[in-house]
C-alpha atoms as one frame of an Amber mdcrd trajectory, in Angstrom:
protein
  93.287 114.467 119.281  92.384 111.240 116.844  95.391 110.097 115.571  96.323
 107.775 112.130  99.764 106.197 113.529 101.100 104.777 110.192 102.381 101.370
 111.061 105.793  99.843 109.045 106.340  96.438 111.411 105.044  95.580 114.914
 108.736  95.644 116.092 108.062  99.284 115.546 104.484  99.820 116.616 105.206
  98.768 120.206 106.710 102.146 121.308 104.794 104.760 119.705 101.280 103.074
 120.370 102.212 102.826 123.887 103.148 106.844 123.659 100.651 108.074 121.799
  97.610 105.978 122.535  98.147 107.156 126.572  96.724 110.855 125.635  94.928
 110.289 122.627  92.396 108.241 120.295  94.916 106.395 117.929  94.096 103.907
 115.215  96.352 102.141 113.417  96.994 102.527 109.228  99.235  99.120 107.646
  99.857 101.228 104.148 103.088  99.638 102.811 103.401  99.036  99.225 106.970
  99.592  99.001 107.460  95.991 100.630 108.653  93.533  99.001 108.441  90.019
  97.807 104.667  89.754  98.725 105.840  87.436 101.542 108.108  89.776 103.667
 105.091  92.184 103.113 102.434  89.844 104.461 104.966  88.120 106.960 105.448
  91.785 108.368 101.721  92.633 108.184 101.092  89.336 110.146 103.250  90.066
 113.369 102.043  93.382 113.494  98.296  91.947 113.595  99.225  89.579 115.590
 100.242  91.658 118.540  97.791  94.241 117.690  94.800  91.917 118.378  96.610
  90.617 121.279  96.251  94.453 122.679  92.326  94.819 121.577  94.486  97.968
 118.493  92.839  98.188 115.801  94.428  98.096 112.445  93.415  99.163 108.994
  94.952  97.180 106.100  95.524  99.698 103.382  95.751  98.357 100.008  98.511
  96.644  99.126  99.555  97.774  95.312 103.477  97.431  94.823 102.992  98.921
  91.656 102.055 102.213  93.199 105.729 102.471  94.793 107.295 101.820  91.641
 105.674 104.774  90.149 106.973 107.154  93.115 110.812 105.925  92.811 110.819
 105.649  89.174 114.093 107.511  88.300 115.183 107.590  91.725 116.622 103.630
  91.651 120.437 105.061  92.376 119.470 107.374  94.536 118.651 106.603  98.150
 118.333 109.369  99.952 115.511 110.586  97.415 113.868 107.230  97.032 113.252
 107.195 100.592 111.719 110.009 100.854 109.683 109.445  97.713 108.534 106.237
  99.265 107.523 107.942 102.652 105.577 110.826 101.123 103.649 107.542  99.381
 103.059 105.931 102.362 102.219 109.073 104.639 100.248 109.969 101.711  97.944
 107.037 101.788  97.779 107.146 105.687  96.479 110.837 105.273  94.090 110.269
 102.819  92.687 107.219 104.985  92.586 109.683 108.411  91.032 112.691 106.371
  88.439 110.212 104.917  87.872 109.074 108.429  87.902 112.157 110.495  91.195
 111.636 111.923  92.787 115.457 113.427  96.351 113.659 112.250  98.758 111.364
 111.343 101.838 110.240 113.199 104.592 107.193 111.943 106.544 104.315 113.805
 109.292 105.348 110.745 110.784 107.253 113.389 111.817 105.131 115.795 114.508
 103.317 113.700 117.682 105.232 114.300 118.744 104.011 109.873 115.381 106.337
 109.108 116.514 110.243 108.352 113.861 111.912 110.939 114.324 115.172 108.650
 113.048 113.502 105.773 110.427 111.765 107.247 109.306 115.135 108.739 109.186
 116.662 104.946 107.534 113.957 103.510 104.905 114.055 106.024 104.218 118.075
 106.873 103.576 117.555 102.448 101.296 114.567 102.074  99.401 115.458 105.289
  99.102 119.038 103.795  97.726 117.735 100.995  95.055 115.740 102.274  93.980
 118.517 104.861  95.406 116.679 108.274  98.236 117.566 110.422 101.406 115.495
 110.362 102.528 115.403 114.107 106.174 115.413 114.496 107.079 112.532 115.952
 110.917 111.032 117.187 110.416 107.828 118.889 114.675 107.269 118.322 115.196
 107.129 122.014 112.690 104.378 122.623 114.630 101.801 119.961 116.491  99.875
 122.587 113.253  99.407 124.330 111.305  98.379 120.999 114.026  96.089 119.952
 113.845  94.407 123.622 109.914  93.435 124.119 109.347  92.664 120.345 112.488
  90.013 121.068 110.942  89.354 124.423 107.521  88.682 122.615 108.911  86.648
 119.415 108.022  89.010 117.064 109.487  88.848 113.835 112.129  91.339 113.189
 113.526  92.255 109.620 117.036  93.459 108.269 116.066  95.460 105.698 113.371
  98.625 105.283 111.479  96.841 103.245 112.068  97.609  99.160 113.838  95.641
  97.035 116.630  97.985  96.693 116.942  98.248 100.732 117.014  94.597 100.288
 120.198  94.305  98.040 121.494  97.114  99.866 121.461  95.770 103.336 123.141
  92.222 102.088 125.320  94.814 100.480 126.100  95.872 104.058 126.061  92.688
 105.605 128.488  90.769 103.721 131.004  93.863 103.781 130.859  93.894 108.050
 131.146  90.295 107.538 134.531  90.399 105.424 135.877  93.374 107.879 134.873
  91.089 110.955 137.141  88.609 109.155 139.977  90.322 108.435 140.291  91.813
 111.822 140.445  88.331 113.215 143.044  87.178 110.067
């Protein structure tokens, strides 16, 4: 089976390339215009390159066109749950359109191996935009492998973010942050 493995970070790449690419052709599909500033995006891009090369992967740089992401959550700003999945229907989207144009059999995500991603929604949003573009969306959980993930792309230096990448994830994890911060504190008061 040829596989487009949509690619969010290289933190996140390490496991399911290692999984996937042992059975079948895989090629790799950077398509993510929800990041954001420009910066994190090409900061992110970067360390997933980086190790990519490293490994002989190849990696196709989708388009990157913020703009295209603002038109998916538009209305969906206060709402999480749906903006997510908005934004991962884009972003599978754009990786099935690339595999179909390409030949690819289907499309599988590294989404899945964070254990803040909701599996169920990534599932929907992909069985829809890979339906759409005449591919399969292979159902994927790569939870269990996390620990490991987090461990070599520390081992390796990579560059590890603490947020999903939007703006709103952005506000939402300092959000997050600075409230276990103030609990830490109080416990110790």
């Amino acid at each position: 089976m040829r596989i487009m493995l949509h690619a969010c970070c290289g933190p996140c790449l390490l496991e399911p390339w290692d999984a996937l690419s042992a059975d079948h052709e895989v090629r790799v599909a950077y398509a993510n215009p929800n990041i954001h500033p420009l910066a994190e995006y090409e900061r992110r891009r970067d360390t997933l390159l980086g190790w990519a090369a490293s490994q002989g992967i190849e990696v196709d740089e989708l388009a990157y066109e913020p703009e295209s992401w603002d038109r998916a959550v538009a209305g969906l700003e206060d709402r999480p749950g749906e903006r997510c999945r908005a934004c991962f229907r884009l972003r599978l989207g754009l990786a099935a359109a690339h595999a179909a144009e390409l030949g690819y059999d289907a499309v599988a995500t590294t989404l899945t191996v964070s254990p803040w991603q909701d599996p169920d929604a990534i599932r929907e949003a992909g069985a829809r935009a890979c339906a759409e573009h005449g591919v399969e969306f292979l159902v994927t959980d790569f939870r269990e492998r996390y620990p490991e993930a987090t461990r070599r792309s520390r081992e390796l230096g990579m560059y590890r973010q603490n947020y999903c990448g939007c703006r709103y994830s952005d506000e939402e994890s300092r959000q997050q942050r600075e409230r276990r911060r103030a609990e830490r504190a109080a416990r110790r008061a």
